[in-house]
C-alpha positions in Angstrom: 119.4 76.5 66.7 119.2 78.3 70.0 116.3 80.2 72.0 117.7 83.3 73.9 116.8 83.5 77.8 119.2 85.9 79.5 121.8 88.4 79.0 123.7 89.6 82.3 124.3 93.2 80.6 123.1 95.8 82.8 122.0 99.0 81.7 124.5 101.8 81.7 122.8 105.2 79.9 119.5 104.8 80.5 117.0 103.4 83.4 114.2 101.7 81.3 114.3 100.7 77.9 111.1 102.4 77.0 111.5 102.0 73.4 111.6 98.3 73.3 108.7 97.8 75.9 106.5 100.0 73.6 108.0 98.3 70.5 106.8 94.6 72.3 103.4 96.3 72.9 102.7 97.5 69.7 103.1 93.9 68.2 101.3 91.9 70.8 98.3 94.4 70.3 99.3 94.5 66.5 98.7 90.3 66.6 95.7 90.3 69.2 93.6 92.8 66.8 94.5 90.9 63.5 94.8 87.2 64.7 92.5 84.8 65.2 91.5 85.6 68.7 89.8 88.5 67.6 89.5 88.7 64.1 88.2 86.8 61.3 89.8 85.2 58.9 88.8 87.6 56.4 89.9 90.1 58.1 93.3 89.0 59.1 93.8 88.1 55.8 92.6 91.9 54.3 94.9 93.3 56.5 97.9 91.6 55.7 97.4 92.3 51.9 96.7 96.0 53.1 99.7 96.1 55.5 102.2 93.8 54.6 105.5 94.5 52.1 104.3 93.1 48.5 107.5 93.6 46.3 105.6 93.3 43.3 103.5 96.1 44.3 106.6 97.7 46.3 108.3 97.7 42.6 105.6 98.6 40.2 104.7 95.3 38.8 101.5 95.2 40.3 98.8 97.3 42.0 96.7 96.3 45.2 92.9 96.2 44.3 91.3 99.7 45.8 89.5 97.8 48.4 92.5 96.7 50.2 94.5 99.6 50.2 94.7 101.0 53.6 98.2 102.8 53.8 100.5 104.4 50.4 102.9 101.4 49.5 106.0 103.3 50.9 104.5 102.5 54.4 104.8 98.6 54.1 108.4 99.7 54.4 107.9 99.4 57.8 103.9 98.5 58.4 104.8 94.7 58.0 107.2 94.6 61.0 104.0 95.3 63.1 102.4 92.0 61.4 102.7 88.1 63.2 101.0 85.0 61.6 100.8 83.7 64.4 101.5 83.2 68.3 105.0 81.6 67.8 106.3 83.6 65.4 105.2 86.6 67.4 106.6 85.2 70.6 110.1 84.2 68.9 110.6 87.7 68.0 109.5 89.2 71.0 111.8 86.9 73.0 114.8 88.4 70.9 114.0 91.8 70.9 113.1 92.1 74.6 117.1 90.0 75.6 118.9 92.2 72.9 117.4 95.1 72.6 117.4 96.8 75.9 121.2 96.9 75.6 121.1 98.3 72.3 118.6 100.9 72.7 121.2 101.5 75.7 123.8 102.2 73.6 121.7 104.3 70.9 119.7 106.1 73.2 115.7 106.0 73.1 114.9 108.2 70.1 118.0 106.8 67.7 117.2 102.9 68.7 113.3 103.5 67.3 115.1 105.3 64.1 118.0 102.0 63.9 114.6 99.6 64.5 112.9 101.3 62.0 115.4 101.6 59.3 116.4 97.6 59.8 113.1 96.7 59.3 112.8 98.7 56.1 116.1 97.1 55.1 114.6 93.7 55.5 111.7 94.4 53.6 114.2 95.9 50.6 116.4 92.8 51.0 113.7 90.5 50.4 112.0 92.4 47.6 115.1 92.2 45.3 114.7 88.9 45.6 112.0 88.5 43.4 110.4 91.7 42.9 107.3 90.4 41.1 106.6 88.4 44.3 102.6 89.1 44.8 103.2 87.3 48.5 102.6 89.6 51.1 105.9 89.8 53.8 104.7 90.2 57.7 106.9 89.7 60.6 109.5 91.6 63.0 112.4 89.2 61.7 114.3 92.1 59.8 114.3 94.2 62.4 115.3 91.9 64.9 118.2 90.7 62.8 119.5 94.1 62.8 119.1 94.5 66.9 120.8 91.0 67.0 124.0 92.0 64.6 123.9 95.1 67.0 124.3 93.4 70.0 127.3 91.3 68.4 129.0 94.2 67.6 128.4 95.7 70.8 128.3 93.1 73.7 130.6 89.9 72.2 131.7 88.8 75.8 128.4 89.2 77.9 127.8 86.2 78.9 124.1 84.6 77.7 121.9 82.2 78.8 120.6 80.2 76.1 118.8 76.7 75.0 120.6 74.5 72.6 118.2 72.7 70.7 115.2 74.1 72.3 116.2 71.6 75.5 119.6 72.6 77.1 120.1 75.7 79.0 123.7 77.0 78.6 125.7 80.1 79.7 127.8 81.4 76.4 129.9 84.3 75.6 127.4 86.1 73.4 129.7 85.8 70.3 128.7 82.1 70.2 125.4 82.1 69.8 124.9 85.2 67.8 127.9 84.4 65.1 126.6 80.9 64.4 123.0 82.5 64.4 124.3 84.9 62.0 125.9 83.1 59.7 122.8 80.5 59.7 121.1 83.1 57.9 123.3 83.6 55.2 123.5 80.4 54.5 120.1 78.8 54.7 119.6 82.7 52.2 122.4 80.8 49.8 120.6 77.3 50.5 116.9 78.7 50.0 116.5 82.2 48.7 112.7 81.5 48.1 111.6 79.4 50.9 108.1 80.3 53.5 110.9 82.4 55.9 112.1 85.2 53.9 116.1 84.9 54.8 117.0 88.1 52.8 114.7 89.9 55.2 116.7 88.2 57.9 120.1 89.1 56.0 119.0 92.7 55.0 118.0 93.4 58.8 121.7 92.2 60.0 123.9 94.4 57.3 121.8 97.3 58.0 122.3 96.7 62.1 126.1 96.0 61.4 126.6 99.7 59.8 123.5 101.6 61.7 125.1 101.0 65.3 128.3 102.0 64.2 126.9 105.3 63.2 124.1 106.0 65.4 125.9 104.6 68.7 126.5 107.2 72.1 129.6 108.8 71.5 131.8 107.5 74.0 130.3 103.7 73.7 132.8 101.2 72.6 132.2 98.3 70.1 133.3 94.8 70.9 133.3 95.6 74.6 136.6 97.4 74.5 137.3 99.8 77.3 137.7 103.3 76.3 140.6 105.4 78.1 139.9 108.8 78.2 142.2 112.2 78.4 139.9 113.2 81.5 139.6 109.4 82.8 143.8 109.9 82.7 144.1 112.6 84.6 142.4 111.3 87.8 143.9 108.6 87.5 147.5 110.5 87.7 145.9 113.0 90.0 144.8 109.9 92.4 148.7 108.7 91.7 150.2 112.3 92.3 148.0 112.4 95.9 148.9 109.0 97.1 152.4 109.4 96.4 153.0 112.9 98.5 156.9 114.3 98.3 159.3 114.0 101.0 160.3 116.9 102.8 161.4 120.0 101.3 160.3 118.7 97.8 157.9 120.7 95.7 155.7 118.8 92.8 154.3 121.2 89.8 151.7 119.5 87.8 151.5 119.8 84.1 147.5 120.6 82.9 147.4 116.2 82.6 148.8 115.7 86.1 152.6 114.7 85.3 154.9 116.3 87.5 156.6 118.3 85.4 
């Protein structure tokens, strides 16, 4: 539907948004060492049975064969997010995470955005498992955790204006609800439409409700949702102590100020 470009939300908390570089590192390298650049097909394919999220193996209906086992099954949780099939659906992903999540790992902080990236992704991986949970088809892919970094950034950053292309072909500057709402509710829907499909839209739904509660709870204190402006005891008494200096008393008038700068 659209292809993210540019968000003109500057940082706020933090200077670089180490997190999210690593995060984009880890899955490029991730992709280079398991796709067909480098590796061989059976290779590639060994390492997505061994590290991708099989729900029937994720739910007891099945067991991976010894030889492929490379991590305990609890890991997949969150191995699989680290797992592209190939250059477009790695670069899709990346384009999101590196628009969105700067701001949200801005609003988190570094150590609580990897824990909110993390937990989405596992999320995802739950959502699509109850699916089908005898599903021996292994799950790869950042999607759920980019969902989640996407619903955060709608909570977030509604008004920020961003650049995006409509229909992969015209470049548009949109209040950031647009987009990300109709984005959103594409994935419900195409989940209602095709709950079995190639993409797995439950990882995609999973991902968002888990990013929808998680930035609510694992936010800065003192950073607003929906762009709101937060007033602040202290931010109200300079104000009134900036209003109390510019206005000075006439003559032979005394002003006492109350402990929030009202004459009193």
């Amino acid at each position: 539907m659209f292809i993210p470009l540019h968000d003109t939300n500057s940082l706020k908390h933090i200077k670089v948004q180490y997190v999210t570089i690593g995060l984009i590192a880890i899955n490029v390298v991730m992709w280079l060492l398991t796709g067909p650049l480098f590796a061989t097909e059976s290779f590639s394919d060994a390492t997505i049975m061994g590290l991708g999220y099989i729900p029937a193996i994720a739910f007891d209906y099945a067991q991976l064969a010894p030889g492929l086992i490379l991590i305990p099954d609890e890991a997949t949780y969150l191995s699989y997010s680290f797992l592209h099939g190939d250059f477009w659906h790695l670069a899709s992903n990346m384009l999101f995470l590196w628009v969105f999540g700067d701001n949200v790992e801005d609003a988190l902080g570094h150590f609580r955005f990897l824990i909110f990236y993390l937990l989405c992704a596992a999320a995802g991986a739950f959502a699509h498992g109850l699916v089908d949970t005898t599903s021996e088809a292994p799950l790869i892919g950042a999607s759920g955790a980019i969902s989640g970094v996407v619903a955060a950034y709608f909570l977030l950053h509604p008004k920020v204006r961003v650049w995006v292309l409509v229909f992969f072909r015209i470049p548009l500057p949109l209040p950031a609800f647009i987009p990300l709402a109709l984005w959103i509710g594409q994935q419900f829907l195409m989940l209602a439409i095709e709950p079995d499909g190639a993409v797995s839209w439950a990882a995609h739904v999973g991902g968002i409700l888990a990013g929808l509660v998680l930035v609510v709870i694992l936010r800065r204190r003192g950073v607003p949702l929906f762009d709101r402006t937060i007033v602040t005891p202290r931010s109200v008494r300079h104000v009134e102590a900036a209003a109390d200096i510019t206005a000075a008393p006439a003559s032979g008038e005394s002003v006492r100020s109350s402990p929030w700068g009202r004459p009193s």
